[in-house]
N, CA, C and O atoms as a GROMACS GRO file, in nm:
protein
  616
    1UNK      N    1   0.084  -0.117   0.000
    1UNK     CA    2   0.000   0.000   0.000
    1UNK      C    3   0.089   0.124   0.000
    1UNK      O    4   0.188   0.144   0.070
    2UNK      N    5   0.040   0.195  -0.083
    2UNK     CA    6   0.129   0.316  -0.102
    2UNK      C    7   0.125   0.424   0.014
    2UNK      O    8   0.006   0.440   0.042
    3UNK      N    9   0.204   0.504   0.094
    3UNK     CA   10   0.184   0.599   0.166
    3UNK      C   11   0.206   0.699   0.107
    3UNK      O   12   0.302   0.691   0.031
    4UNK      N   13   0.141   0.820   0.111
    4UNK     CA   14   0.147   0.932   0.047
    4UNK      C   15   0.165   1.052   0.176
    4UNK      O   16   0.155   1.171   0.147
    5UNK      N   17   0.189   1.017   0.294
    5UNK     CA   18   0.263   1.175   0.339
    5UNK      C   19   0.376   1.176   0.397
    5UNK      O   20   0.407   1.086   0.476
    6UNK      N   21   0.444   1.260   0.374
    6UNK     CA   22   0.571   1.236   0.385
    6UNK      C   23   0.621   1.282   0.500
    6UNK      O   24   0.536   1.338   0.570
    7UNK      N   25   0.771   1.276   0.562
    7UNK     CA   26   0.804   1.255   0.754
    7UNK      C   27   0.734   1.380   0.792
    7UNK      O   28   0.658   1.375   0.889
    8UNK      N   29   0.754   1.513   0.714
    8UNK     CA   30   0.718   1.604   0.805
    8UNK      C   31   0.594   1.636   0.798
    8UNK      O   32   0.572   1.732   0.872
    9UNK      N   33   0.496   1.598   0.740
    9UNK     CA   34   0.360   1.581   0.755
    9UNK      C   35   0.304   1.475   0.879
    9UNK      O   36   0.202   1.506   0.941
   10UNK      N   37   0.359   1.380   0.904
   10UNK     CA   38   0.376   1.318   1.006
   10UNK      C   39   0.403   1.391   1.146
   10UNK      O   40   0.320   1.412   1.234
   11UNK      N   41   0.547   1.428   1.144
   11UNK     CA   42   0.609   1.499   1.250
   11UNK      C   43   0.483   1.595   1.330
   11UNK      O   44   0.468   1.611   1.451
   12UNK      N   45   0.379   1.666   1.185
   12UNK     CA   46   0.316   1.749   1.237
   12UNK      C   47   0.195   1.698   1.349
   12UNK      O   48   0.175   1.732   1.466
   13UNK      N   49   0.112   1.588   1.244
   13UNK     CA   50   0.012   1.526   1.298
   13UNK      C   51   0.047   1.498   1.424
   13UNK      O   52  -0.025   1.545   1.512
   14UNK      N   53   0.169   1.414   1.464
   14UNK     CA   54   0.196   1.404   1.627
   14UNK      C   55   0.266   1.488   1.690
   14UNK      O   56   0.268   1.456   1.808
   15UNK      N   57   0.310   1.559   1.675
   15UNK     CA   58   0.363   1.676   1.779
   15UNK      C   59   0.317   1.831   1.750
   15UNK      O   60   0.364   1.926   1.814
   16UNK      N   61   0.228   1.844   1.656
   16UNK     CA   62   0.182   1.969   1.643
   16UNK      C   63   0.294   2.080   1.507
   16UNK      O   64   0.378   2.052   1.422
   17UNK      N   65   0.240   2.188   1.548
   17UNK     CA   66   0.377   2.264   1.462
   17UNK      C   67   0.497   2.294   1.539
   17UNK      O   68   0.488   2.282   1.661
   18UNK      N   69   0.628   2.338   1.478
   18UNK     CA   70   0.727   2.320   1.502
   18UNK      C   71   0.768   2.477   1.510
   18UNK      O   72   0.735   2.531   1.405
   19UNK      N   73   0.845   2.593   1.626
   19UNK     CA   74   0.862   2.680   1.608
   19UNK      C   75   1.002   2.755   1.667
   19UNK      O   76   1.018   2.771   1.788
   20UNK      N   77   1.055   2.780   1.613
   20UNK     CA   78   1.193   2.807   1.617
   20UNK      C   79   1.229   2.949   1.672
   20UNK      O   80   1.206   3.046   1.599
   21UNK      N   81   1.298   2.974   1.830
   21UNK     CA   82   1.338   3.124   1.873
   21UNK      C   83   1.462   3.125   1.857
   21UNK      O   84   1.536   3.036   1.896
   22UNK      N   85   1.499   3.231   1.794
   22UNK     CA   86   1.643   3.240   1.790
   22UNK      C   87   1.732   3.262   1.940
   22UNK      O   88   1.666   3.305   2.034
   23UNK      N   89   1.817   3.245   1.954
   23UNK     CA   90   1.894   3.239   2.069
   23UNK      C   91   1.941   3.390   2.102
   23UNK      O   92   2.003   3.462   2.023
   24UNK      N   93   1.897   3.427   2.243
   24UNK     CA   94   1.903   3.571   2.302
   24UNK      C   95   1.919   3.515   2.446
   24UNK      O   96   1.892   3.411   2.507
   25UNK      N   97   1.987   3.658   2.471
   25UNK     CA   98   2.071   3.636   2.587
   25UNK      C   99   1.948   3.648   2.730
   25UNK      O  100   1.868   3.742   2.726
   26UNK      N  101   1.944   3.573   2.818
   26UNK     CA  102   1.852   3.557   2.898
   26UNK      C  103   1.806   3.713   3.012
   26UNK      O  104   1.887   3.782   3.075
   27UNK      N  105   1.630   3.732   3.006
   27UNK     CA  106   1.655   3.827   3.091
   27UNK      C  107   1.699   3.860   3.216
   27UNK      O  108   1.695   3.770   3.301
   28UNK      N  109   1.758   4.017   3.260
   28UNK     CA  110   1.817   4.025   3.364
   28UNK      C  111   1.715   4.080   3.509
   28UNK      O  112   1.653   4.185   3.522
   29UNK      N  113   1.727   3.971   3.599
   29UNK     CA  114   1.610   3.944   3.676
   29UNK      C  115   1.527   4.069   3.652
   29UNK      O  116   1.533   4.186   3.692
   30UNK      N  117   1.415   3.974   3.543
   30UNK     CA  118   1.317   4.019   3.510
   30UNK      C  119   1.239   3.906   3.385
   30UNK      O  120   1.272   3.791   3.354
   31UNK      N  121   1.149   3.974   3.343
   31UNK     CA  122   1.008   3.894   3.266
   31UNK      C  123   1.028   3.922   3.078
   31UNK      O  124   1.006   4.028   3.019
   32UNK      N  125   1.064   3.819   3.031
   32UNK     CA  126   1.126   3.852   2.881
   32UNK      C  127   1.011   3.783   2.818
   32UNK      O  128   0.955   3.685   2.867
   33UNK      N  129   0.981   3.840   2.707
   33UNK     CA  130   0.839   3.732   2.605
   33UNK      C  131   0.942   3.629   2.577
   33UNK      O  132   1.060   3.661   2.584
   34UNK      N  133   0.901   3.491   2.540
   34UNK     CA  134   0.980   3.469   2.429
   34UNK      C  135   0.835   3.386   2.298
   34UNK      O  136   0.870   3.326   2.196
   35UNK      N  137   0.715   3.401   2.329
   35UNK     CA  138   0.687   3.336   2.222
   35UNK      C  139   0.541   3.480   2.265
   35UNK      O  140   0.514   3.550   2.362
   36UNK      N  141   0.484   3.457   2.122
   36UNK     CA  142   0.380   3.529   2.132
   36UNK      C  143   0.217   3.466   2.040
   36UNK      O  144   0.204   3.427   1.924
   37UNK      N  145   0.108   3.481   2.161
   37UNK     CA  146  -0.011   3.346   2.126
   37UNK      C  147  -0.121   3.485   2.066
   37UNK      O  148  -0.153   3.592   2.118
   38UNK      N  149  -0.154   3.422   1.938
   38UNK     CA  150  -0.259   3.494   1.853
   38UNK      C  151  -0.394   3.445   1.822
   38UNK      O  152  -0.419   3.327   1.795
   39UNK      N  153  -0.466   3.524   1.826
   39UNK     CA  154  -0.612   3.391   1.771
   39UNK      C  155  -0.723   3.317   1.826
   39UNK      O  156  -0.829   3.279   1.776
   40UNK      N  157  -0.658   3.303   1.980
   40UNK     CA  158  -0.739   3.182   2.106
   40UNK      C  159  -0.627   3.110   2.122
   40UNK      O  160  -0.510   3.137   2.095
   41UNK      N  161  -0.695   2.981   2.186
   41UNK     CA  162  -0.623   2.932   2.248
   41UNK      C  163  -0.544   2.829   2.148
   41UNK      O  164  -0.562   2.838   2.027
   42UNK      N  165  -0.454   2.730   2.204
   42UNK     CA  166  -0.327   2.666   2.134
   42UNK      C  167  -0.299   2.540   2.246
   42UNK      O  168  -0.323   2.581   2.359
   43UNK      N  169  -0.271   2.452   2.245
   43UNK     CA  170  -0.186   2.386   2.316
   43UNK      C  171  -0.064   2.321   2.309
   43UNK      O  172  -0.035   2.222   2.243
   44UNK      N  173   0.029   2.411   2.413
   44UNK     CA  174   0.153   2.381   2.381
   44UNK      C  175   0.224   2.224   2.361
   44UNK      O  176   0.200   2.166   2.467
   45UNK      N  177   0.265   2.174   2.313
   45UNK     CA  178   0.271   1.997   2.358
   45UNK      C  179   0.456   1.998   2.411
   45UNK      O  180   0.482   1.938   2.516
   46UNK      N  181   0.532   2.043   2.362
   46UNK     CA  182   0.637   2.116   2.439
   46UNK      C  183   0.676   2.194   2.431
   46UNK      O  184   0.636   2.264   2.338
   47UNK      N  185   0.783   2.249   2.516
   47UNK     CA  186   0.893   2.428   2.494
   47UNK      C  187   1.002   2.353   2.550
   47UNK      O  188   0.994   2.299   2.660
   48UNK      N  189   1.117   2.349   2.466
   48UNK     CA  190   1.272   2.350   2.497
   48UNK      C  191   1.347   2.466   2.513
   48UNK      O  192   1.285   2.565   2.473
   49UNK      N  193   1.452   2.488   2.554
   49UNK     CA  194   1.540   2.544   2.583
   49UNK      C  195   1.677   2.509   2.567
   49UNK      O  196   1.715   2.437   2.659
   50UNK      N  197   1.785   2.539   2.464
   50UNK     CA  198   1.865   2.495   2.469
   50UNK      C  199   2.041   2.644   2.482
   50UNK      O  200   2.086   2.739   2.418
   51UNK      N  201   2.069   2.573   2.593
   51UNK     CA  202   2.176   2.687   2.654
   51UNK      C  203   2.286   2.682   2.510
   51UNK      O  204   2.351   2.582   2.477
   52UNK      N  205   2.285   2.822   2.432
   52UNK     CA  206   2.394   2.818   2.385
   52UNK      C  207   2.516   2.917   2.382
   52UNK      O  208   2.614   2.914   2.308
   53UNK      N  209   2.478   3.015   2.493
   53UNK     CA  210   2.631   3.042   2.598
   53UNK      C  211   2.582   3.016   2.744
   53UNK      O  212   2.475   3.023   2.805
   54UNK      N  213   2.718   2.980   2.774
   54UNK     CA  214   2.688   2.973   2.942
   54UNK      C  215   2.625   3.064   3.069
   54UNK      O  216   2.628   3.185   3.090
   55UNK      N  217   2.573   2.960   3.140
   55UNK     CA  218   2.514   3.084   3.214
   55UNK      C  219   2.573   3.076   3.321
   55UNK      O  220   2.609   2.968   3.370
   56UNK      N  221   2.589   3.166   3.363
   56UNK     CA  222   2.693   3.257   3.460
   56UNK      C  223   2.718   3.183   3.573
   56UNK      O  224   2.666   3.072   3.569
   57UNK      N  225   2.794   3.213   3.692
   57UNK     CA  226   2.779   3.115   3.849
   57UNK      C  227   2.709   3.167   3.907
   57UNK      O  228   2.678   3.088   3.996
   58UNK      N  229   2.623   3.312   3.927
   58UNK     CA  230   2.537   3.404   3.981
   58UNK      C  231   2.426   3.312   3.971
   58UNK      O  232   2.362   3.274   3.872
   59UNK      N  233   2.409   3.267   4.160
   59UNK     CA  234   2.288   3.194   4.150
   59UNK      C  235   2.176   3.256   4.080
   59UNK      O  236   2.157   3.377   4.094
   60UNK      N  237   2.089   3.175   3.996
   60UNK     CA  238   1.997   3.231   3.915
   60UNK      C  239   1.890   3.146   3.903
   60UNK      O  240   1.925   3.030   3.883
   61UNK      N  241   1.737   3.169   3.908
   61UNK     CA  242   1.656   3.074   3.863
   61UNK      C  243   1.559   3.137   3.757
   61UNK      O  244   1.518   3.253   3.767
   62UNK      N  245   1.526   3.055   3.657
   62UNK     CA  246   1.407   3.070   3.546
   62UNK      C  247   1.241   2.977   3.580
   62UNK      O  248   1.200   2.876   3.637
   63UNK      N  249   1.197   3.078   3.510
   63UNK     CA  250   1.013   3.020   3.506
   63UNK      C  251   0.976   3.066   3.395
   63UNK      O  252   1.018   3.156   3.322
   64UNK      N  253   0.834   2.939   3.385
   64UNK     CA  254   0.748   3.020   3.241
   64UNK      C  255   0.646   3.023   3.306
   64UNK      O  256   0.590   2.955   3.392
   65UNK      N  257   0.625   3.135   3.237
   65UNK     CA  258   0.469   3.218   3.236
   65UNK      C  259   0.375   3.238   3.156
   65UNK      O  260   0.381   3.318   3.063
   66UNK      N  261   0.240   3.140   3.192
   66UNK     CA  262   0.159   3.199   3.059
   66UNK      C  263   0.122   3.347   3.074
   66UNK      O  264   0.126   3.375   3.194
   67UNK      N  265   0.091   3.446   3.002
   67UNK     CA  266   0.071   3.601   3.020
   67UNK      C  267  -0.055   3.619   2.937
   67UNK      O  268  -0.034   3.587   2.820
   68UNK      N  269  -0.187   3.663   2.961
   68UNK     CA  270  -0.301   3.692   2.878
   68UNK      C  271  -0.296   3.818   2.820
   68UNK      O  272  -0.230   3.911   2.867
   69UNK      N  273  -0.358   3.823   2.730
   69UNK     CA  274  -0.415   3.949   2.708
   69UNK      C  275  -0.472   4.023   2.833
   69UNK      O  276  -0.425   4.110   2.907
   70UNK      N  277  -0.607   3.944   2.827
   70UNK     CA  278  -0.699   3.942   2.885
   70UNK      C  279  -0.716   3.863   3.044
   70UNK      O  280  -0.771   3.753   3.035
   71UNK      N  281  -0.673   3.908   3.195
   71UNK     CA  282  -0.676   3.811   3.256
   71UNK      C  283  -0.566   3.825   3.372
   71UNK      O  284  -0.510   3.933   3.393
   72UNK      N  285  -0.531   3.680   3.462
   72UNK     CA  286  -0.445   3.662   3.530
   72UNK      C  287  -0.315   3.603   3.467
   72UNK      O  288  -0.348   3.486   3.447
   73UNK      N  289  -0.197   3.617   3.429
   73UNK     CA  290  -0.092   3.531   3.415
   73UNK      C  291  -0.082   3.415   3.545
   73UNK      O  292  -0.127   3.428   3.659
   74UNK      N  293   0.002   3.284   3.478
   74UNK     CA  294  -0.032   3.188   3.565
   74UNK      C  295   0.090   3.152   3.542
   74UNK      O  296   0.129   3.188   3.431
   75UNK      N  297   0.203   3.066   3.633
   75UNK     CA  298   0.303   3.036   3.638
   75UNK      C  299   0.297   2.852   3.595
   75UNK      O  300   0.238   2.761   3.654
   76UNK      N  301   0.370   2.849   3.489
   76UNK     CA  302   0.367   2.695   3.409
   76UNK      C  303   0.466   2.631   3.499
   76UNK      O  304   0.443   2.518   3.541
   77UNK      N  305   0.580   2.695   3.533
   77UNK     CA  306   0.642   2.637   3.637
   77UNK      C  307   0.687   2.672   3.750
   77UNK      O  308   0.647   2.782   3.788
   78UNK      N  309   0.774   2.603   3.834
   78UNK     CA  310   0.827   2.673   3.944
   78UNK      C  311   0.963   2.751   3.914
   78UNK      O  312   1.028   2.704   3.820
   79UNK      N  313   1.014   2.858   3.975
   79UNK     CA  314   1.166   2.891   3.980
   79UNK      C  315   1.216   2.780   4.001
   79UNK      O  316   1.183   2.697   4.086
   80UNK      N  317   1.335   2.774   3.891
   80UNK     CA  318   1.413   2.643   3.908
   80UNK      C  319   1.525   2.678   3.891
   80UNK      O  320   1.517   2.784   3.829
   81UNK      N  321   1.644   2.650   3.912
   81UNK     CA  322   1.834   2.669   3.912
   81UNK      C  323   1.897   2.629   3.763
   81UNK      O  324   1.896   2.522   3.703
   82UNK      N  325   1.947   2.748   3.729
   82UNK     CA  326   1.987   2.755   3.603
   82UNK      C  327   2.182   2.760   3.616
   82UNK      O  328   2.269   2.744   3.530
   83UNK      N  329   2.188   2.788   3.744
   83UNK     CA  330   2.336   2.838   3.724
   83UNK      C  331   2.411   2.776   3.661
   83UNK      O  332   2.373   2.664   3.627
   84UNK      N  333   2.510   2.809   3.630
   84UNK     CA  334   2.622   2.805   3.565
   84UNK      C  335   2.600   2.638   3.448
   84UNK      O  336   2.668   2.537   3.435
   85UNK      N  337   2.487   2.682   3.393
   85UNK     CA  338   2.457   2.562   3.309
   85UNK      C  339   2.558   2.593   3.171
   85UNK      O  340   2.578   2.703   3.118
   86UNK      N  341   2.631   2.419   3.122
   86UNK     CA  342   2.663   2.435   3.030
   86UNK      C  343   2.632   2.482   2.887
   86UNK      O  344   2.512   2.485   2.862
   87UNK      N  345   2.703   2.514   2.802
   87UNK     CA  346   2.669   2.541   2.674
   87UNK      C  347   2.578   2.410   2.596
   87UNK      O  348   2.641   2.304   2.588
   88UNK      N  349   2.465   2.411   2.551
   88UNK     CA  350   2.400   2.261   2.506
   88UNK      C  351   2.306   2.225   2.601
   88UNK      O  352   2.206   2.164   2.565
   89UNK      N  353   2.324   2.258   2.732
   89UNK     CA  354   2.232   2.196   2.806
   89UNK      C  355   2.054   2.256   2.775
   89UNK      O  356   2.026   2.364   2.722
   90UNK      N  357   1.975   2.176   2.812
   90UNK     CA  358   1.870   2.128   2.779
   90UNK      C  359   1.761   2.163   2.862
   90UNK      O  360   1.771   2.126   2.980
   91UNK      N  361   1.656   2.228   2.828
   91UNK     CA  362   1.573   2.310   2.987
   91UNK      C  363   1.410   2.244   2.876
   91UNK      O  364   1.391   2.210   2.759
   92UNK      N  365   1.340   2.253   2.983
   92UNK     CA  366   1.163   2.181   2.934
   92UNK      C  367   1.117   2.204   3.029
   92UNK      O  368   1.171   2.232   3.136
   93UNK      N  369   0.982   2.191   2.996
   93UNK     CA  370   0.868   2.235   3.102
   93UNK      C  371   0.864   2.071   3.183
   93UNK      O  372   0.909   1.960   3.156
   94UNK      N  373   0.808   2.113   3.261
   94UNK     CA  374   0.778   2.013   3.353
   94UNK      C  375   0.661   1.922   3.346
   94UNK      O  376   0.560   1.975   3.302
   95UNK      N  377   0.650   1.794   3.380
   95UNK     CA  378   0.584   1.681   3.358
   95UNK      C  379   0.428   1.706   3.417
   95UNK      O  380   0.331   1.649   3.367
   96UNK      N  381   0.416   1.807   3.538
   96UNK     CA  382   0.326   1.866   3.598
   96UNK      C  383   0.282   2.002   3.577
   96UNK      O  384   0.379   2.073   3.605
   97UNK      N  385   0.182   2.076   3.539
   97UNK     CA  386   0.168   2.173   3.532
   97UNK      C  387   0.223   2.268   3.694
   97UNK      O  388   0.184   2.232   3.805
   98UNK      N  389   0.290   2.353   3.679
   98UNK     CA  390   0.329   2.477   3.765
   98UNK      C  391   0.505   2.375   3.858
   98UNK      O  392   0.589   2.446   3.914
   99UNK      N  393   0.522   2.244   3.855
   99UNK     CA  394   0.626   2.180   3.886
   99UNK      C  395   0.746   2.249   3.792
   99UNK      O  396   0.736   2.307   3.684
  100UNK      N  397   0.857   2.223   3.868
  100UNK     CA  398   0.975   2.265   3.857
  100UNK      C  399   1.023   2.218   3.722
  100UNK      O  400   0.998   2.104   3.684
  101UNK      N  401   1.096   2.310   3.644
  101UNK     CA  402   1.144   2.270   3.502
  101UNK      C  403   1.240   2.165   3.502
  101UNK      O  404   1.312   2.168   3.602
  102UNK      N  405   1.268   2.044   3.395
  102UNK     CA  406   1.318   1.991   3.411
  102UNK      C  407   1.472   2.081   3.329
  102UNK      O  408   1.477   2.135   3.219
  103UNK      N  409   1.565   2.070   3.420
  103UNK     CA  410   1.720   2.129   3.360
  103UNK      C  411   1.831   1.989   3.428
  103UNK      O  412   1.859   1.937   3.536
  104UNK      N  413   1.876   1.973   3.234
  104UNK     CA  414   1.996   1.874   3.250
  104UNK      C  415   2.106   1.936   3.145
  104UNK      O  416   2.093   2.039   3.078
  105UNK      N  417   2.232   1.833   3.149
  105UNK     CA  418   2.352   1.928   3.126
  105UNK      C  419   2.322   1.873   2.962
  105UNK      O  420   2.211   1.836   2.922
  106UNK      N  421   2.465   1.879   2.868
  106UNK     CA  422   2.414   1.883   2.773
  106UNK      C  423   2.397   1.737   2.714
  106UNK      O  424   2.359   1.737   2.597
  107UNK      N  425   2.411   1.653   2.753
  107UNK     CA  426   2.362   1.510   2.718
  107UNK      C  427   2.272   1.472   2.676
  107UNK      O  428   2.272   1.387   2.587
  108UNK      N  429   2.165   1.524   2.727
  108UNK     CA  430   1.985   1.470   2.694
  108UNK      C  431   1.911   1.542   2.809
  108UNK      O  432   1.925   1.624   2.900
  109UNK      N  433   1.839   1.475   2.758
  109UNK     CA  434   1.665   1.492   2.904
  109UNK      C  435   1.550   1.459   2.822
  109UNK      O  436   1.538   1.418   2.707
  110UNK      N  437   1.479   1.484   2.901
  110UNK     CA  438   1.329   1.411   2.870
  110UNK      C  439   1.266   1.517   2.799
  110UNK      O  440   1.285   1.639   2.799
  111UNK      N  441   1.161   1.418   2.720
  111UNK     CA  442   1.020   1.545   2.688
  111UNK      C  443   0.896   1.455   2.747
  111UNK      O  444   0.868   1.337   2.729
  112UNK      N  445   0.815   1.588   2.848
  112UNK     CA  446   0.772   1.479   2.869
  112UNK      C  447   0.638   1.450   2.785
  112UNK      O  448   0.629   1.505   2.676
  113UNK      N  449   0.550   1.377   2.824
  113UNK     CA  450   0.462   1.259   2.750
  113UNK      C  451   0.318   1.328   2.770
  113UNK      O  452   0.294   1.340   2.890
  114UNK      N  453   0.245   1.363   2.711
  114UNK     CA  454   0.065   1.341   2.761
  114UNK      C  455   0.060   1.454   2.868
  114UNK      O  456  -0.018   1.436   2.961
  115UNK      N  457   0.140   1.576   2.863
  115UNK     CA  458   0.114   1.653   2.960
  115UNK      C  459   0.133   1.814   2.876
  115UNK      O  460   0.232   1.884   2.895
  116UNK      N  461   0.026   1.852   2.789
  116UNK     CA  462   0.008   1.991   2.712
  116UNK      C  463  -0.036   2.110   2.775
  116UNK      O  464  -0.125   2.097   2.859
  117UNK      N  465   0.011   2.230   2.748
  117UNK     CA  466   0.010   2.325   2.866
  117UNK      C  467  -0.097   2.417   2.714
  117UNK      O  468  -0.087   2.418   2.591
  118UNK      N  469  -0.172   2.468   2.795
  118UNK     CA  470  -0.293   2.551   2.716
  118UNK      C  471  -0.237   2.683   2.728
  118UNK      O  472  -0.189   2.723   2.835
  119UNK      N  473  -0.240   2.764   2.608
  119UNK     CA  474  -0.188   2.911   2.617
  119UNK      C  475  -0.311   3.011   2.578
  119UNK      O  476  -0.357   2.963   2.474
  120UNK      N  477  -0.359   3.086   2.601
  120UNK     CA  478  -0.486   3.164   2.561
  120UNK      C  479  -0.412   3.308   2.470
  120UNK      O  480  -0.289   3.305   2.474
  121UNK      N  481  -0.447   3.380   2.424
  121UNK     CA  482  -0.387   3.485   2.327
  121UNK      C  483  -0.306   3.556   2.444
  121UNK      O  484  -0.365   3.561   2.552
  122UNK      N  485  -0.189   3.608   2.437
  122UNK     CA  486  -0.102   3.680   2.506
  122UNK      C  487   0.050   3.679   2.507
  122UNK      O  488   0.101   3.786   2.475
  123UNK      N  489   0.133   3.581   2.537
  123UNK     CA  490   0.271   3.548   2.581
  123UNK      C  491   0.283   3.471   2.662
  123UNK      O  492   0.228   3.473   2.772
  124UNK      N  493   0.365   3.380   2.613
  124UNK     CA  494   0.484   3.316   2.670
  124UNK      C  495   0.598   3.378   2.726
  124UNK      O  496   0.669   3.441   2.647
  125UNK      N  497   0.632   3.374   2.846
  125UNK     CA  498   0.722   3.440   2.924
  125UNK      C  499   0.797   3.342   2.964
  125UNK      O  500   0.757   3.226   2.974
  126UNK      N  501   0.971   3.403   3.000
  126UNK     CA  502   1.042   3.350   3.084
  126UNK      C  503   1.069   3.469   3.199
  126UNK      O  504   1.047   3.589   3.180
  127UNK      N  505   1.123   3.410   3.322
  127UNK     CA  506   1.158   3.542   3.398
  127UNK      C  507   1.275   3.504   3.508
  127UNK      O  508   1.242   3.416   3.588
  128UNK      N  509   1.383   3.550   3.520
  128UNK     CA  510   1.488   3.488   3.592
  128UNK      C  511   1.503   3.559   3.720
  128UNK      O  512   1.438   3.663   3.733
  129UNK      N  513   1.580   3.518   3.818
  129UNK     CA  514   1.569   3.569   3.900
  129UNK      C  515   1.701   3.629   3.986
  129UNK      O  516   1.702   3.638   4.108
  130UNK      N  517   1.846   3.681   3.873
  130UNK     CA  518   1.914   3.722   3.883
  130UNK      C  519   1.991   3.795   3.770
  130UNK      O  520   1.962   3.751   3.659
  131UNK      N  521   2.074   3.888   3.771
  131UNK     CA  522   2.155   3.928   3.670
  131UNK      C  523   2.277   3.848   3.663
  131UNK      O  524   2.370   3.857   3.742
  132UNK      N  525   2.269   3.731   3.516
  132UNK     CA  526   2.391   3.663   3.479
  132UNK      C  527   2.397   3.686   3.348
  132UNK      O  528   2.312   3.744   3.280
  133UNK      N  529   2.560   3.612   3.290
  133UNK     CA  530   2.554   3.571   3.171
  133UNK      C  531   2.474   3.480   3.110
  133UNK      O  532   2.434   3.405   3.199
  134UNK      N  533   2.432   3.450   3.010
  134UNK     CA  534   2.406   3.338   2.908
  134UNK      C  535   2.284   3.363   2.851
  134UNK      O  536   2.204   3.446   2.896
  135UNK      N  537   2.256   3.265   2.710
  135UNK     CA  538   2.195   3.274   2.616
  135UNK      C  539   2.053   3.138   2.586
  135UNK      O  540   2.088   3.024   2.617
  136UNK      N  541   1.971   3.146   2.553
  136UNK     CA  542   1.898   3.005   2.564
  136UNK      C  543   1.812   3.077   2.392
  136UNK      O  544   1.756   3.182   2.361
  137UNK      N  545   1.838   2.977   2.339
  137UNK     CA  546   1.730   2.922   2.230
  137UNK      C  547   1.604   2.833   2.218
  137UNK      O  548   1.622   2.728   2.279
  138UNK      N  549   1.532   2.836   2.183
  138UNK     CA  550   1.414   2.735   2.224
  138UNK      C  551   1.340   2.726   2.097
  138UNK      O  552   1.364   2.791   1.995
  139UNK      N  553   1.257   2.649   2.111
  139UNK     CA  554   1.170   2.538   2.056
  139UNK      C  555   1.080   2.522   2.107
  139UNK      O  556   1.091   2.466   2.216
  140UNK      N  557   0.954   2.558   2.065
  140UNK     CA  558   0.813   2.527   2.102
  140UNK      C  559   0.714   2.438   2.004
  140UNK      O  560   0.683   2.476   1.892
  141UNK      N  561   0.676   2.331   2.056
  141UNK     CA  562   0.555   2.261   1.986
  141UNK      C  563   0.476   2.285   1.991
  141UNK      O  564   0.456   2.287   2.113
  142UNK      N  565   0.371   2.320   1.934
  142UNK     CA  566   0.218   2.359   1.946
  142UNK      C  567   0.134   2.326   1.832
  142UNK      O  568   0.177   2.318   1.717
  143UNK      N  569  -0.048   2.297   1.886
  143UNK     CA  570  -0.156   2.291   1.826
  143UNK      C  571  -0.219   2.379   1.847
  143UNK      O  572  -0.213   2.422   1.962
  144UNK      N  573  -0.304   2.445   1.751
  144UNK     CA  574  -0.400   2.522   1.758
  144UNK      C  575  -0.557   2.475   1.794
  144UNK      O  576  -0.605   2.375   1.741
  145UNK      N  577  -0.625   2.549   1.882
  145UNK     CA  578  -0.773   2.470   1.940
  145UNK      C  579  -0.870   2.541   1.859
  145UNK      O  580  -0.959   2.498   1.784
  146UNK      N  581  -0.829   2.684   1.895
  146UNK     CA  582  -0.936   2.804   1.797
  146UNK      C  583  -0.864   2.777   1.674
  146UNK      O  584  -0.757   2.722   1.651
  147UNK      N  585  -0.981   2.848   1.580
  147UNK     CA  586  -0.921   2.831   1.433
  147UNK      C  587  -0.892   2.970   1.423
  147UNK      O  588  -0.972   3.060   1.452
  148UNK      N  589  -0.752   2.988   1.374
  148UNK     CA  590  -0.710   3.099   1.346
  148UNK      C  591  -0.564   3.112   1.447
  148UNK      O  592  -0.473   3.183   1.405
  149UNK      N  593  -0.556   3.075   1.518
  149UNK     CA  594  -0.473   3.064   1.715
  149UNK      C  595  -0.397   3.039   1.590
  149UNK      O  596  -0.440   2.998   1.482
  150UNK      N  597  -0.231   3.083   1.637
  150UNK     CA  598  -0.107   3.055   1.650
  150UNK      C  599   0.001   3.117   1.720
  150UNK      O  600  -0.015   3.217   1.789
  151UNK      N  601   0.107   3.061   1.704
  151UNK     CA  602   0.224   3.090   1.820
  151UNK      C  603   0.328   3.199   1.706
  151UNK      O  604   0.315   3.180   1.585
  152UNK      N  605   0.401   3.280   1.741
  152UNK     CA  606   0.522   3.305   1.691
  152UNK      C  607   0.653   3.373   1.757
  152UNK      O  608   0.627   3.432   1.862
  153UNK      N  609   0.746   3.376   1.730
  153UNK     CA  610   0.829   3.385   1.795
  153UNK      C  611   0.872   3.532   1.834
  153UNK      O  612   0.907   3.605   1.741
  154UNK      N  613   0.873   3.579   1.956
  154UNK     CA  614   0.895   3.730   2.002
  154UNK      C  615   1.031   3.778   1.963
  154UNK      O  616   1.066   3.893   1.990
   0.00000   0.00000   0.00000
């Protein structure tokens, strides 16, 4: 039997669309966009993070934030310890909604499974909780719920 769609038509059907932030240097304790939600709502299926300069020894912790238009912002995770993470290393949301991000060095880590974080029109935030060096790039997966909803990169 012939198949007619090809990997990245696939890729889409199970993980949603694919969206690419360029790598900027992390904010200094304070609240940085990094993705921006249009349309309604979306569900995120993941957000990576990948360190590509180091971040500093200045204890430091990061969180995401959903941010509305319209509304309360709600914290997707907890402040979690970023310091002096290597170049490559690997940051994701957490397996629990508002639980601590998962951060490993640059080897691997998990994504996790069956656990989609809902974004309503507004921003995606990170927000740290010191002035350091370093840089994080990321990667967000997402579906759209409303027709019209999408994500793009701040």
């Amino acid at each position: 039997m012939a198949n007619f769609l090809d990997g990245a038509s696939v890729g889409v059907m199970h993980y949603g669309y694919t969206l690419y932030r360029d790598t900027a240097t992390i904010p200094q304790t304070a609240a940085g966009t990094i993705f921006t939600v249009t349309g309604g709502l979306v569900s995120v299926i993941s957000l990576t993070g990948i360190v590509t300069t180091a971040i500093g020894a200045t204890a430091t912790t990061l969180k995401v934030t959903g941010t509305p238009t319209v509304g309360t912002a709600v914290d997707w995770s907890t402040a979690t310890a970023i310091t002096s993470k290597e170049v490559g290393s690997i940051i994701s949301l957490p397996a629990t909604f508002g639980g601590a991000l998962v951060v490993n060095n640059a080897g691997g880590g998990p994504l996790p499974a069956g656990v989609d974080f809902i974004a309503n029109t507004g921003s995606i935030q990170i927000t740290t909780s010191a002035s350091t060096t370093g840089s994080i790039r990321w990667i967000l997966q997402y579906v759209p719920l409303d027709l019209g909803a999408a994500i793009t990169a701040a």
